[in-house]
C-alpha positions as CSV (number, residue, x, y, z in Angstrom):
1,X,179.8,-67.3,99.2
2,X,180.7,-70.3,97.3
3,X,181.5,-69.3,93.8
4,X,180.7,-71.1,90.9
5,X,178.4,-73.6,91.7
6,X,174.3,-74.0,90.8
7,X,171.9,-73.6,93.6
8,X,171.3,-77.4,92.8
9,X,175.1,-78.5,93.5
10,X,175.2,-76.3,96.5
11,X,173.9,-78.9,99.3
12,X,176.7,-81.6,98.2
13,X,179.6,-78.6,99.2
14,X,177.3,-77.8,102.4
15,X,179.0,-79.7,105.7
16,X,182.1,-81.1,107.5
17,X,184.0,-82.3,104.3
18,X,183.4,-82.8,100.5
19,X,183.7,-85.9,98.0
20,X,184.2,-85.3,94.5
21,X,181.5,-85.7,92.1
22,X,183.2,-88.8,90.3
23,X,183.1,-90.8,94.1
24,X,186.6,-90.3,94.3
25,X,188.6,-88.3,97.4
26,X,186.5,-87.1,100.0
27,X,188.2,-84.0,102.0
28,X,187.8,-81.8,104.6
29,X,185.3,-79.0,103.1
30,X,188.1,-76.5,104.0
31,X,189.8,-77.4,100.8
32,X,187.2,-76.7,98.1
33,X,188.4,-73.7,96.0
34,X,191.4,-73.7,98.1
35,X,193.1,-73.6,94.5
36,X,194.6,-77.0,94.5
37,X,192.9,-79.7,92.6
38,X,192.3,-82.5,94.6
39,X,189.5,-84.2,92.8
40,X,190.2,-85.8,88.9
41,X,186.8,-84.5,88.0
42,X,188.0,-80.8,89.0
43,X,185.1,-80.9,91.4
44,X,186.7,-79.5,94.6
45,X,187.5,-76.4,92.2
46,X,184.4,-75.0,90.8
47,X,185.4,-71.3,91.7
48,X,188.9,-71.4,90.2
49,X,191.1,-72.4,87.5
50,X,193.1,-75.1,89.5
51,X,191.6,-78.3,87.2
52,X,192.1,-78.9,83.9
53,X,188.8,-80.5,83.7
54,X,187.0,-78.2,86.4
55,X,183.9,-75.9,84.8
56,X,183.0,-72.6,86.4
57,X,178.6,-72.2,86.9
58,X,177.8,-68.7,85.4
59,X,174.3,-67.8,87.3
60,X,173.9,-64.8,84.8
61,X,170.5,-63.8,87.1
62,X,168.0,-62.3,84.2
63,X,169.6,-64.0,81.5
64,X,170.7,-67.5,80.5
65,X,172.8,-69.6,83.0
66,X,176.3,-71.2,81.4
67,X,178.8,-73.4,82.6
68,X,182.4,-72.7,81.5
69,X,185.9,-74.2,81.5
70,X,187.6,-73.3,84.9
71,X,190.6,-72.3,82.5
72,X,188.5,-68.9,82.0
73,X,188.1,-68.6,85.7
74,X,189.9,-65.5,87.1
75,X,191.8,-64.8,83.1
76,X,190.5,-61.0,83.1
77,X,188.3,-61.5,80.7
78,X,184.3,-61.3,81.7
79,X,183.1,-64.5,80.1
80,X,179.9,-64.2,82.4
81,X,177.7,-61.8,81.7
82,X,177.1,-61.2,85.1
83,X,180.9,-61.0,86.2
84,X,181.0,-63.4,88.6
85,X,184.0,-65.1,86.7
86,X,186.4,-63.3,88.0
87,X,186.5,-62.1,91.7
88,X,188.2,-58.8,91.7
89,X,186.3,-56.5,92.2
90,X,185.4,-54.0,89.5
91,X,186.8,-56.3,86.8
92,X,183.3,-57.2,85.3
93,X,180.0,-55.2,85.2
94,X,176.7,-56.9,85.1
95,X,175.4,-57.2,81.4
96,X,172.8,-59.6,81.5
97,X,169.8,-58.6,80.1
């Protein structure tokens, strides 16, 4: 699954290859959170903290979505109140309410 991004942003990482959000570099879709910032926006990274400018989409089912800096992404530190911030397992437990 394809962390960090809304339901609504989902269909432009859907396909062959990817093109950042600013128009920029387009890219095989192979190399979206691959890690390695390839887009200026920090789009091709929305489930890492790669970009400096990248944000992280916090679903937080049964409570309030949030959008985050991708510099919290994967810290230790559950910023999400569903967990889904950082992918090891066990880190986080699911607070929303």
């Amino acid at each position: 699954a394809l962390r960090g991004v809304s339901a609504d942003a989902r269909p432009s990482f859907n396909g062959p290859t990817f093109r950042c959000r600013d128009g920029g570099a387009e890219m095989p879709s192979a190399r979206v959170n691959d890690d390695y910032c390839d887009c200026l926006d920090g789009s091709d990274e929305p489930g890492t903290s790669a970009c400096a400018l990248g944000a992280f989409y916090c679903a937080n089912v049964g409570f309030k979505p949030r959008v985050l800096p991708a510099s919290r992404v994967d810290d230790g530190i559950c910023d999400c109140c569903d967990g889904s911030d950082e992918s090891v397992a066990g880190t986080c437990q699911d607070a929303c309410e």
